[in-house]
N, C-alpha and C positions, 0 to 999 in steps of 0.2 A: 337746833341744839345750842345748850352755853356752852363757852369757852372756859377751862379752868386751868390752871398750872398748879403742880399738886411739888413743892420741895421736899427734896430727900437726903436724908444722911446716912449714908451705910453705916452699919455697925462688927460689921464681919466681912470676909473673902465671899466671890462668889465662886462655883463650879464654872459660869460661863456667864458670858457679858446680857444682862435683861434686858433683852429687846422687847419689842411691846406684845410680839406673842408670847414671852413669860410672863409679861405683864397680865396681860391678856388671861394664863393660864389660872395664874396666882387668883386673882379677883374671881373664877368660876370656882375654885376649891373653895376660897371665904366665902363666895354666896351661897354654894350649898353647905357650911357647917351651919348658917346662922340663918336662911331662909326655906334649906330643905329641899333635896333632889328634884322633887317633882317643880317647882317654880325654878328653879336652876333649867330643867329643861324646859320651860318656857321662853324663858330669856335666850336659850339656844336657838331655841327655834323662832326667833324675831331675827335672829342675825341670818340664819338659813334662809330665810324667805325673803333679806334684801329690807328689812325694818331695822337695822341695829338699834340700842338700845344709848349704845354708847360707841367712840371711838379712842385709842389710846395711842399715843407715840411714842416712841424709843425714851431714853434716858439720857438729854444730854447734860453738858458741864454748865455750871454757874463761875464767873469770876470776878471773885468781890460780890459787885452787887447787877453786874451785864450775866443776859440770859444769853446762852449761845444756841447754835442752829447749826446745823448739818451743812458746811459750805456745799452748794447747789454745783449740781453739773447741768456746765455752759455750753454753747456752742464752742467750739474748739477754732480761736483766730490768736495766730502769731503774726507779729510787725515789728519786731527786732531780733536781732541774735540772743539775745539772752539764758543759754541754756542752762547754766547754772544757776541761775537767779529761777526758772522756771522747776528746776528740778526741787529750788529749795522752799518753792511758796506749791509746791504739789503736795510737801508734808502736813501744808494746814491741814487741818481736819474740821475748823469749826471758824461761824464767823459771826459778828455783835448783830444784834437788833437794827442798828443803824444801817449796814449793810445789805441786809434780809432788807428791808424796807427798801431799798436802792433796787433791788433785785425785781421784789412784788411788784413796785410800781414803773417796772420796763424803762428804767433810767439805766442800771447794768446789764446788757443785755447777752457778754458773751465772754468766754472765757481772757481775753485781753484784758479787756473794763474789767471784768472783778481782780485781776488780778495789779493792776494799777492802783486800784482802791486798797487791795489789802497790804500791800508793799507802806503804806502809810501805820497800818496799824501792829506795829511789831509786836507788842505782846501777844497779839495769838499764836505768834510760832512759836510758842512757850507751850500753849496749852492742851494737853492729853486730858483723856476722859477716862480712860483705864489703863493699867499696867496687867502685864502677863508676867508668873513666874511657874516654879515647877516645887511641889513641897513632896516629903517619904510622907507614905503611910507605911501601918502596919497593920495585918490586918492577924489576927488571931486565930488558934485551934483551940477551938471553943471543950475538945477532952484532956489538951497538955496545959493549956491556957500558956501556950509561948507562938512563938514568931515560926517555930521550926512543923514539919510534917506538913497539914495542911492550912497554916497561918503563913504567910510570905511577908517582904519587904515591897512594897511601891513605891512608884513617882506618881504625883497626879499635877495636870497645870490647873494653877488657876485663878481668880482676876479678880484686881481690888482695883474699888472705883472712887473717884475722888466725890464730892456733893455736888448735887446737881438737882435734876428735877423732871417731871414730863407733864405732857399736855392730854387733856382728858374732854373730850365734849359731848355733853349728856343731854339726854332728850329729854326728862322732865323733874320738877323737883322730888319726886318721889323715888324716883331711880338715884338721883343724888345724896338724899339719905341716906340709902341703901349703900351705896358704895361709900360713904362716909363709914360707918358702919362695918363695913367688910375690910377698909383699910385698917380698923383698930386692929381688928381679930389679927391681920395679916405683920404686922408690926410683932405679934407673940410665934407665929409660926414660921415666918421667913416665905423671900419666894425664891423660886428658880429651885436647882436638884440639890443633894446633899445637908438639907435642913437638920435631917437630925444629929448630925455631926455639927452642926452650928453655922452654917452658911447660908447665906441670903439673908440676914437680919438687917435690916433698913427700918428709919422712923420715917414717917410721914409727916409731911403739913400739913397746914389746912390747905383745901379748895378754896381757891381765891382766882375770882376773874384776871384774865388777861388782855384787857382793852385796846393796847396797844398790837395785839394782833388780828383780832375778831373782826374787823371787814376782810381781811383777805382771806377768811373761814367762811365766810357769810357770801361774800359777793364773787357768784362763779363766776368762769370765764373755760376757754377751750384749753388753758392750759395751769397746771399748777407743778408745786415741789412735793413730793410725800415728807412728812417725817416721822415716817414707819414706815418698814421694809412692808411691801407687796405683793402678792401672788396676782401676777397680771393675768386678767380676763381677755379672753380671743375677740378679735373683732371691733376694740375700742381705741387703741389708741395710734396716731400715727407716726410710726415708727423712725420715718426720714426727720422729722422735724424735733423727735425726742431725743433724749439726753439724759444716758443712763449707767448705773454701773450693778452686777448682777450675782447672785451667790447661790449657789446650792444647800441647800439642808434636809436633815432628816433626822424629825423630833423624835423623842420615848417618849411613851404613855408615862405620867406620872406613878407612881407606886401606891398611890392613896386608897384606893382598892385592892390592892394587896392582889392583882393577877397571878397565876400559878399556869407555867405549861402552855402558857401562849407567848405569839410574836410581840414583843412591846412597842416594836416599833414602825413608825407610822409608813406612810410612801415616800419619800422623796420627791422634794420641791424646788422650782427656782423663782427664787425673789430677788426682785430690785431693790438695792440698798435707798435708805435712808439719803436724801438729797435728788433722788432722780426726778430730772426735768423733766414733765410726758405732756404732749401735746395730743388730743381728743378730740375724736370723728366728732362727736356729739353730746354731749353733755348728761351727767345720769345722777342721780341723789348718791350713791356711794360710787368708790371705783376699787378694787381690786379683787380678793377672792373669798368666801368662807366656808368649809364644804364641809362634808364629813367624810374622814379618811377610811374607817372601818368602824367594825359595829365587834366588841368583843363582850361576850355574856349579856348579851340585851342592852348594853350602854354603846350608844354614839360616841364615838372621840373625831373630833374635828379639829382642823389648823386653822390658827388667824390668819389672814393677810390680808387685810384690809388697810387702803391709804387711810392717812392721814393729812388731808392734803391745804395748801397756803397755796391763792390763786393768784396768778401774775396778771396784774390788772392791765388794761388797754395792749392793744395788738395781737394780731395772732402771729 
């Protein structure tokens, strides 16, 4: 697979923060407007059968002109009293290129050392990827055409994100086009829920390799960082020696189908956030999950969770 980093600039609020299963989501609605359900299900079924097509990561920040990364979870070693200083470098959330490189190449090796290192570089505890707030709706009766009977007032929260970018790695140049292509389309529709109230609007960049990360893409090893939440597979990885942090969810079927009288919503899942350190029995061409959650009127709906993963070269 190539490595690409694909920039982005919101143009609107989202309903909830695009993780790479929105990602993920988004790009199968554009491939099937402009390539057509039945090769949509194609493409599904390369990812179901352990061939993905493509891999995608979360959305992190850009500042200035540094890409940032998921600060990694470390091993957990303290050698001073410092709890206030610890409390306050636990807020980072994100860390430079230079750093990530300190980490892949087993020079930082545990939560002490990174955090030695990042005490050096204060402006990341500046930097947020998104803010949460809470806005009214209003929703309407559609025979008074007011607020009042069965029109109401709401809250809804929801999250605006500064520019940033994520990482994309594609298995050949024709699938590249293809999603060159499907990013135009998605640029007009939006991703993530509430599009047609005008949420999710992002512009794209171009695909442009990322050189500076592609050996630790390329050259596995027993253990790496995802940067995409994961649905961890049974039996793979070793648990003592990983280093993780974990969330529950449970998606809705897109409305793009316009379902009527069914469940929309999917099973509930847990995934490992974005930075988790996993150490592995054995080593396998992808790592985490892609399944199909249910089957509603003859169409499969399935959940991403597939790593993304940056490997930590030499040492186990």
């Amino acid at each position: 697979m190539n490595l690409y980093k694909v920039d982005i600039i919101p143009l609107s609020n989202f309903r909830d923060f695009p993780s790479s299963y929105t990602i993920f989501g988004a790009i199968c609605w554009g491939y099937s407007l402009l390539f057509g359900e039945n090769n949509l299900e194609k493409l599904l079924k390369n990812f179901e059968e352990n061939n993905p097509s493509f891999l995608v990561s979360s959305i992190f920040p850009k500042y200035e002109n540094n890409y940032l990364f998921p600060k990694p979870n470390l091993k957990s070693v303290r050698k001073d009293k410092g709890e206030e200083d610890y409390k306050k470098l636990k807020k980072i959330s994100y860390i430079d290129l230079e750093l990530l490189e300190e980490v892949l190449e087993n020079k930082v090796t545990d939560e002490y050392e990174l955090n030695s290192r990042l005490r050096e570089k204060t402006y990341l505890f500046e930097i947020k990827n998104f803010k949460k707030d809470i806005i009214p709706h209003a929703s309407i009766d559609r025979v008074s055409t007011a607020t009042e009977g069965a029109g109401q007032l709401y809250f809804e929260e929801i999250v605006s994100l500064n520019n940033g970018y994520f990482l994309i790695a594609i298995k050949d140049e024709n699938i590249k086009k293809q999603l060159e292509a499907v990013f135009e389309v998605l640029q007009d529709i939006g991703i993530g829920g509430n599009r047609s109230i005008g949420y999710g609007k992002v512009r794209f960049g171009k695909l442009e390799p990322f050189k500076e990360i592609e050996k630790y893409f390329h050259n596995k090893t027993n253990k790496f960082i995802t940067l995409s939440p994961i649905i961890p597979e049974a039996n793979t990885y070793n648990l003592k020696d990983s280093y993780y942090e974990y969330f529950t969810f449970r998606g809705a079927i897109d409305n793009n189908y316009n379902f009527k009288n069914v469940d929309i919503w999917k099973r509930k899942v847990i995934y490992l956030k974005e930075g988790s350190c996993l150490k592995t029995k054995t080593q396998k061409s992808t790592y985490g999950s892609f399944y199909k959650t249910k089957t509603i009127n003859g169409k499969n709906i399935y959940q991403y969770g597939l790593a993304f993963p940056l490997y930590i070269q030499g040492g186990n």
